[in-house]
C-alpha positions as CSV (number, residue, x, y, z in Angstrom):
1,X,10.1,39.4,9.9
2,X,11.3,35.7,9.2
3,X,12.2,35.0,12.6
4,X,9.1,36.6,14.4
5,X,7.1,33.9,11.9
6,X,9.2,31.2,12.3
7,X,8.4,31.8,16.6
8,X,4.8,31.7,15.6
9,X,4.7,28.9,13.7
10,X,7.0,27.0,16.3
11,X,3.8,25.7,18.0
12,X,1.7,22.6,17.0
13,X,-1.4,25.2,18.3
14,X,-0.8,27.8,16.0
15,X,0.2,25.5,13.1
16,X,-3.2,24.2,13.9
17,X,-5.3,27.5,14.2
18,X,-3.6,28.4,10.6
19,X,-5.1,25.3,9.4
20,X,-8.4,26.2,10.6
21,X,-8.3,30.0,8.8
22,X,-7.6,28.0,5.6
23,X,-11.5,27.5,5.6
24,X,-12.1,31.1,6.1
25,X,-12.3,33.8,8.4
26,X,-13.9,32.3,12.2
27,X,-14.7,34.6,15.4
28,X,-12.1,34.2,18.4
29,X,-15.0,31.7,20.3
30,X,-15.3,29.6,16.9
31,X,-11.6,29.5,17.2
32,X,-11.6,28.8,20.8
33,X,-14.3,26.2,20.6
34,X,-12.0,23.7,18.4
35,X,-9.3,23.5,21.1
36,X,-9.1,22.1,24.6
37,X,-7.3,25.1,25.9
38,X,-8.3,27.9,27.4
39,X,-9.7,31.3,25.8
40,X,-6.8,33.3,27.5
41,X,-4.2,30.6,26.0
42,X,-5.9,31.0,22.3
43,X,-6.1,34.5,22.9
44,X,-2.2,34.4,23.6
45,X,-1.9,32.4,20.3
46,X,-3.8,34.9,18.6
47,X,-1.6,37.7,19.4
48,X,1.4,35.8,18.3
49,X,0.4,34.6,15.0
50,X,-0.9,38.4,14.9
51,X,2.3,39.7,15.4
52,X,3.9,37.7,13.1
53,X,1.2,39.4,10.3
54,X,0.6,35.6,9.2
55,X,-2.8,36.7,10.4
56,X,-5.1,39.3,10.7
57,X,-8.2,40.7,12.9
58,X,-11.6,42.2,12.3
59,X,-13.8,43.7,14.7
60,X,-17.4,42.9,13.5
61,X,-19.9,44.1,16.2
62,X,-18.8,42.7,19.6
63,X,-16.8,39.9,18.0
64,X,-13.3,39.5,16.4
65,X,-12.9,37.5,13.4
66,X,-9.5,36.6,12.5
67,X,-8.3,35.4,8.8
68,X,-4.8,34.8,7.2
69,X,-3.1,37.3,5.9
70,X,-2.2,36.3,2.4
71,X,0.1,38.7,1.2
72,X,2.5,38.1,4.2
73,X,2.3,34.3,3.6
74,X,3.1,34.9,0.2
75,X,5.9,37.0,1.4
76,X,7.4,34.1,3.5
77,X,7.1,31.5,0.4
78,X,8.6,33.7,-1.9
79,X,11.4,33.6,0.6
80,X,11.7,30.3,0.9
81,X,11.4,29.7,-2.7
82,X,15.2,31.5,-3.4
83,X,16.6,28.3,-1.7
84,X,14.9,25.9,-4.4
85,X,17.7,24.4,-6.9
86,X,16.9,25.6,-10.4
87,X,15.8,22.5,-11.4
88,X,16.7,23.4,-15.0
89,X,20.3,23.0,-14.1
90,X,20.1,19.5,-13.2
91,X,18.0,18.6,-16.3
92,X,20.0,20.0,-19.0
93,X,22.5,17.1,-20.3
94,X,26.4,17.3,-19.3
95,X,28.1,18.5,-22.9
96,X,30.2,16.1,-24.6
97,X,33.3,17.3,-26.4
98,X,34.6,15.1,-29.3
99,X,38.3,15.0,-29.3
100,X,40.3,13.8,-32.5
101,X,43.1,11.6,-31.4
């Protein structure tokens, strides 16, 4: 799973359609309408950010909307979290030991 979503997000063009979900959920031609690509190209970026479940797709009607997928993204932070220092460890003051001479 962490490798398919790193591909996806290995593309200023997805990286930017993920930016645009973050307002809420937008038809394919809303989508489409922000970019200076083609509708085949965003479709392709679409399908990869779909396949990477970092988004997902709703057929309302004759039109697909397409949202994020928060529980996968939460997925992928709590894995990046495990590589976070405990910060705790680094706060707590180095222990002194009084010696008698």
């Amino acid at each position: 799973m962490i490798t398919t979503t790193f591909k996806a997000l290995n593309d200023d063009t997805r990286r930017s359609i993920m930016e645009l979900l973050k307002q809420g959920e937008k038809s394919a031609g809303d989508i489409a309408g922000e970019f200076n690509i083609s509708k085949p190209s965003i479709s392709h970026h679409l399908d990869l950010l779909k396949q990477a479940n970092l988004i997902k797709a709703k057929k309302k009607g004759q039109y697909i909307y397409y949202s994020l997928h928060t529980r996968s993204l939460e997925e992928v932070f709590r894995w990046f979290v495990q590589f976070k220092p405990d910060e705790r460890v680094h706060l707590r003051k180095p222990k002194i030991r009084l010696v008698a001479s």
